[in-house]
Each structure stands twice: as C-alpha cells, then as structure tokens.
C-alpha positions in Angstrom: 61.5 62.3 -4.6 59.6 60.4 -1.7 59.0 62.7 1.2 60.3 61.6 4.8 59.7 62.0 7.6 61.6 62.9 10.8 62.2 59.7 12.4 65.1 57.8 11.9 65.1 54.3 10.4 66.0 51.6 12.6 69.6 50.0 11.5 68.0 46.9 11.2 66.1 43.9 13.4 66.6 43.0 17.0 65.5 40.5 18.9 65.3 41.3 22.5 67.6 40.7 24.3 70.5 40.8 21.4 73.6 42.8 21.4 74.9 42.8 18.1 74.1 42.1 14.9 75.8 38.3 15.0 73.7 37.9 18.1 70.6 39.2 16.5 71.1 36.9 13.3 71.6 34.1 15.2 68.6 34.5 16.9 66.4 35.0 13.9 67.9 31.8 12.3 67.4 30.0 15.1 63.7 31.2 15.8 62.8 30.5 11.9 64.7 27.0 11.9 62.8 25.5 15.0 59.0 27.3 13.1 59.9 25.7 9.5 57.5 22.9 10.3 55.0 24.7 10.6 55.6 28.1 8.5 53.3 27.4 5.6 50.1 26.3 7.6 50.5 29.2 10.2 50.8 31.8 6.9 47.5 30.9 4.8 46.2 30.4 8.3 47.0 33.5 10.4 46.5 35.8 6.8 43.5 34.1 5.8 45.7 32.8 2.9 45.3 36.2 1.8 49.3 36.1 1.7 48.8 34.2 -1.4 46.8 37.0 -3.0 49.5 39.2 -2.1 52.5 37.1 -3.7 50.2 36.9 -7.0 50.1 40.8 -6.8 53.5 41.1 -6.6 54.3 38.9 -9.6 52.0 40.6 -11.6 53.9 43.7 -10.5 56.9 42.8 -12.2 55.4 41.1 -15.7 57.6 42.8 -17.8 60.7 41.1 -16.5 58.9 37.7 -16.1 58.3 37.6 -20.2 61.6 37.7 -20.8 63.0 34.5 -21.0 66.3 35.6 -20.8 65.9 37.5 -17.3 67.7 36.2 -14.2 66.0 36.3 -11.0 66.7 36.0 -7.5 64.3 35.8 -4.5 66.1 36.8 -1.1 64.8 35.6 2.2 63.0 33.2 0.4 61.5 30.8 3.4 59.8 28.0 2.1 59.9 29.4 -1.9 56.5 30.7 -2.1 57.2 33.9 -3.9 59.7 32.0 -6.2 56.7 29.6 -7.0 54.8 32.5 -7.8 56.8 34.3 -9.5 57.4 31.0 -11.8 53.6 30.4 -12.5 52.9 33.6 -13.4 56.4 33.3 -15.6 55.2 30.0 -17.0 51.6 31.3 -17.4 53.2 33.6 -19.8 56.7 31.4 -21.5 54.6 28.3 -21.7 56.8 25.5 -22.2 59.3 27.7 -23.8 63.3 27.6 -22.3 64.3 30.2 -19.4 66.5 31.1 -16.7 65.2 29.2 -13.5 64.0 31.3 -10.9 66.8 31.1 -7.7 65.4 31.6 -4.3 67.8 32.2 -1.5 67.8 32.0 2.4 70.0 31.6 5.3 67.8 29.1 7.1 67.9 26.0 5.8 65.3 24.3 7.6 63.2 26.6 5.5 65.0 25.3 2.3 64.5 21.9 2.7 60.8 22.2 2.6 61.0 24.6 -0.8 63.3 21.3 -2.3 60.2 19.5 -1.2 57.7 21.5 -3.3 60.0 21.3 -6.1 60.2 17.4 -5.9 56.7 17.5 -6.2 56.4 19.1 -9.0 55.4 22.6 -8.4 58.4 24.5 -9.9 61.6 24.6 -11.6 62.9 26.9 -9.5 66.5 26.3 -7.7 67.6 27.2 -4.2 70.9 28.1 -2.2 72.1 28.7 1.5 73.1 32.4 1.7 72.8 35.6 3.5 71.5 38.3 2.3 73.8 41.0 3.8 76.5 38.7 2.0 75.2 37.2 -1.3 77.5 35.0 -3.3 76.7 36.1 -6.5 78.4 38.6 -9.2 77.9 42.3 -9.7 75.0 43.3 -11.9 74.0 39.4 -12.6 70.6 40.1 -11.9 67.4 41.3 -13.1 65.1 41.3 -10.5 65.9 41.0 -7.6 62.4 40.6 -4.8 61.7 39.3 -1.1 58.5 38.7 0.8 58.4 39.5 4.2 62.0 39.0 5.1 63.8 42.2 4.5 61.9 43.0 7.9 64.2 40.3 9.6 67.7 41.4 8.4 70.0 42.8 10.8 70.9 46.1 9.0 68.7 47.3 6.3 71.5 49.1 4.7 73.2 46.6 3.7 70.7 44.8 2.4 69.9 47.4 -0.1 73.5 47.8 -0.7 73.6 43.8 -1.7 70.5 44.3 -3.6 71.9 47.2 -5.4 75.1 45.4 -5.6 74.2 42.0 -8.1 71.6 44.1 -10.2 72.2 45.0 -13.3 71.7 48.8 -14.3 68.0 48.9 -14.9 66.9 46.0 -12.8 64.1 45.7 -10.7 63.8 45.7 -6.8 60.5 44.7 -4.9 60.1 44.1 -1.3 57.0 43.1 -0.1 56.7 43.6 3.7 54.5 44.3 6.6 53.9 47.6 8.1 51.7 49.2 10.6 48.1 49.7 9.3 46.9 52.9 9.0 44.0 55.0 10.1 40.2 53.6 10.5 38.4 51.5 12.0 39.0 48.0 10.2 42.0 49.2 10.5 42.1 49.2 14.7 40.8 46.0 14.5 43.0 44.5 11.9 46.2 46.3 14.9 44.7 44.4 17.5 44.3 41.2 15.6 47.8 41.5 14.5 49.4 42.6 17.8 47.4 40.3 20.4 45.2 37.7 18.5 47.7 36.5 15.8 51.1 35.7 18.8 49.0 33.6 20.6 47.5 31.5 17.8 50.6 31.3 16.4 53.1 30.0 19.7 50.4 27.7 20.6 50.3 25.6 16.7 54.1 26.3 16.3 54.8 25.5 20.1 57.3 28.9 19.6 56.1 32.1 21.7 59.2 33.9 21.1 58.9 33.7 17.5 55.0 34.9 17.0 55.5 37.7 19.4 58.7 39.0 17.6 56.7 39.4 14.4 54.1 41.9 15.5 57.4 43.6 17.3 59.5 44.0 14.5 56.7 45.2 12.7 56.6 47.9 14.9 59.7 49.1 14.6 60.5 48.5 11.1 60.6 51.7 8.9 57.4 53.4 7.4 56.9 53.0 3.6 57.8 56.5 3.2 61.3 56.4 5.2 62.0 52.7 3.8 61.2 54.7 0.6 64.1 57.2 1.3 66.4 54.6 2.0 66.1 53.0 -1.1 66.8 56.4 -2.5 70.3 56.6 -1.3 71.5 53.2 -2.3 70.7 54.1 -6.5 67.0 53.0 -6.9 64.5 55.3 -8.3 60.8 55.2 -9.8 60.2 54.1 -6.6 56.3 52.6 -6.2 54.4 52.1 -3.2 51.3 50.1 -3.5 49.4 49.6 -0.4 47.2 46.4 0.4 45.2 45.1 3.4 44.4 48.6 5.5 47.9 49.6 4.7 49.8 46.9 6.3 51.0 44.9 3.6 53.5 46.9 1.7 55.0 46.7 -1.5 58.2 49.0 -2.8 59.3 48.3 -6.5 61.6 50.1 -7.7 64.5 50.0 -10.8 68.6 50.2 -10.4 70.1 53.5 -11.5 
C-alpha cells in the first residue's frame, strides 16, 4: 500500500474564476485551442527539451507491452501526439517492420489534433487520432492494454473520473501511466528549479504564445494538483495496484505506472 497523507485531493482542475466543471472544461479547451500554435516550440523550449527525455523514459517504462504486436494502446490527453510518437518509435525500434495495432492518441482539443495529423502526414508515425474526452471515452470496456497520458491528467476536471474511464476500457492486467508535473522537492536546485517554474517560465511563455492566462494557470494547477503519494492513493481505490513512482527532474516530473486489477 502507498502511504497518504492527510490532505485531501483536489476533485479536479479549475481555472480561476470557474464555477463548475463545464465551466472549467471549457476554459481549458479554450486556453489550449488558442496555444496549439505554439505548444511544441514553447515545450522543448521552456523544459530545455528535456520533456523529450522524459516521454522516452516513459516508453521504455512500458516495453513489455510495446513488444507485443498484438497490444492496443491508447494515449489520453494527447496534445500534439508526442507521447504517441514515442511510444511508436520505441514500438517500432523493437516490431521493426512487422504488422501491429496502431497506437490511438486521443484529445478533446482539436486544435491540438490537427497538428499531430500533421506529423503523421509527414511521416513520423502510424499512429491514429480521435476527438474525445477523457472523463467520457468512446471506446469499449477492457479494449485496452495500456492506457498512458503526459501532462494532461493535471488539466481534467475531476480526477476521479478519469481514473474511473481509465479503469473502465482496460483490460484486466493492463497498464496505466501518467506522467505529470508536481511540486519539486527539497534542496537547493530544487528552489531554483520552483522559482524558474513559478515566475520565470509564465512570463516566457505568455509573451511567445501571446496567452498569459494560459502559462500562469500551468504553474497554478501544478500547485494544487495532488502529491505523488495521494495521486498514488487514488489510483488505489479505482482497481490499480503495483503502483510505481519514479521521480525525474528534482521531483517535479512524475511518473505513476501501474496494472488493472
């Protein structure tokens, strides 16, 4: 078991200013449709394009699943597809040219998805994408078997749910990752790391994407998602186990894998 502690999780993001949950989504569509532009430069940018390393990590994470050509996966939240993209290299690093599921990435923004159909018509992947929300996926029970998102559980309106969805089109067995940022921990690269993050990176970021409310939510949300350790807990209760916390980048890049009971 994952110890908690005595804080209550939030129910799930909001905006300031929102009243409900429709409001809040809304808001977060909106924000992330008007930054789509400019989403992929302001990540490699603002992370040092370590946000790459960590999407590599995260692949790796879940090798086993990747080797089987068989294996259906599904990438919520999936912005621009650059977790699905990984995911597929590191699957066709490992297939070769052999015949498998395509990876599907999902999102409810679809700014966000035009520019992954971009990348595809490029070349880059095989991977397929849909319009959908995650609190209401339109897929089957247990049609899944892995099921990941990079730093956009953070954004959904009520975290239960989510993990209920997630829960909900994996098979018995499947895998869960959410990769995700958190506050840094204790230390001193790790102060300065804060204070880049909370007062360096909003300001960078509203004046390339021309959107201050949407770099000055991020450090915000951050703040008030919940710690490894609680989201840990939460996981508990909607039928994952073996959960795993690795920690990356003074503790504020997070991720939680876990399997289906």
């Amino acid at each position: 078991m994952i110890a908690t502690q005595k804080q209550t999780p939030v129910r799930g993001t909001r905006p300031e200013g929102t009243r409900d949950e429709q409001e809040a989504a809304a808001r977060v569509r909106d924000m992330f449709t008007r930054i789509a532009p400019r989403y992929d430069f302001l990540n490699h940018l603002l992370s040092f394009s370590l946000d790459k390393v960590w999407r590599r990590r995260t692949a790796k994470r879940f090798a086993a699943v990747l080797r089987r050509p068989e294996a259906r996966i599904l990438d919520v939240c999936c912005g621009t597809g650059d977790l699905a993209f990984a995911l597929d290299r590191a699957r066709s690093r490992t297939l070769g040219a052999a015949r498998r599921e395509p990876i599907v990435g999902s999102d409810f923004v679809e700014a966000m998805l035009v520019r992954a159909g971009e990348k595809v018509r490029q070349g880059r992947s095989s991977a397929i994408f849909a319009a959908a929300d995650a609190l209401r996926l339109p897929f089957s029970d247990a049609s899944f078997d892995l099921v990941t998102t990079a730093f956009g559980f953070r954004n959904l309106v009520n975290y239960e749910d989510g993990l209920r969805e997630f829960a909900r089109i994996l098979r018995p067995g499947g895998e869960v990752g959410i990769l995700e940022f958190t506050e840094p921990g204790a230390g001193s690269l790790a102060g300065i790391f804060r204070f880049y993050f909370r007062y360096i990176l909003p300001r960078i970021g509203a004046a390339i994407s021309g959107n201050k409310e949407a770099y000055a939510y991020l450090p915000n949300s951050v703040r008030k998602f919940p710690s490894p350790p609680e989201l840990a807990s939460l996981m508990e209760r909607y039928n994952f186990t073996e959960i795993r916390i690795d920690s990356w980048n003074f503790g504020s890049v997070i991720l939680h894998s876990a399997r289906r009971a």
